[in-house]
N, C-alpha and C positions, 0 to 999 in steps of 0.2 A: 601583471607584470612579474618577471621571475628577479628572483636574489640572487646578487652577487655571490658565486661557490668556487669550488675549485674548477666546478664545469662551465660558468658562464660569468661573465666579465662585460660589462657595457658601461663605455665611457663616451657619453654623448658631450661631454665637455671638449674632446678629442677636434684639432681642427679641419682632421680627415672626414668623420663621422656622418656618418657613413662613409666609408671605400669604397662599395658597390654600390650600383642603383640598386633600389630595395624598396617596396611598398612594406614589405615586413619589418621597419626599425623597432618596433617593441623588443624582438624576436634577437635583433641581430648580436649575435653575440662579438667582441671584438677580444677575447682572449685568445686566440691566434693571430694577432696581427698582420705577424710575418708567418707565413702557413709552413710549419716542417715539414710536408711534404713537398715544399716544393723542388729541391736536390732529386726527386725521386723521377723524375722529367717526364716522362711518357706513360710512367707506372704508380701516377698517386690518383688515377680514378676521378680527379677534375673536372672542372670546364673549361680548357683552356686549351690556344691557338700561337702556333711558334712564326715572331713578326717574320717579314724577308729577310732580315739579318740573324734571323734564328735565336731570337732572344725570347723567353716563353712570356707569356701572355698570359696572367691571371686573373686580368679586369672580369671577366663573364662569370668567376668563378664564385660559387656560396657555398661552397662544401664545410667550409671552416667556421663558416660563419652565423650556420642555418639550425635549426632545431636537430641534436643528434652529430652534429657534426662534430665535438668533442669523444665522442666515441668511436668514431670513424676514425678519425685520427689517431687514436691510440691504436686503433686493431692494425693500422698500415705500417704503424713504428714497430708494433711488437713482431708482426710477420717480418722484418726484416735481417732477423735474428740468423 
């Protein structure tokens, strides 16, 4: 099981906890909650599907939340320089 860092945050106390379906809860990390990239709409490399109202869709999505995915995340913010 990994330690709470600056990279990985799991709060199974959370009454979301899990947000996605996940076989992998050891793993899931929940220090991006609210994922920053989501502003970035079509260009943050996700999994994700825009409803008929055009509202995006990040239910499918583990990038945030998956092993590496703290790192991913910083390299999208820094590109945006």
């Amino acid at each position: 099981m990994r330690q709470n860092s600056a990279r990985y945050f799991c709060n199974k106390d959370c009454e979301y906890y899990p947000c996605h379906q996940t076989q992998e809860t050891e793993e899931f990390n929940c220090l991006f909650c609210y994922c920053p990239l989501y502003l970035l709409k079509d260009k943050c490399g996700g999994n994700f599907k825009y409803t008929k109202n055009g509202v995006k869709d990040c239910s499918a999505c583990m990038l945030p939340h998956a092993e590496g995915g703290y790192d991913y995340v910083l390299e999208k913010i820094r590109g945006m320089n």
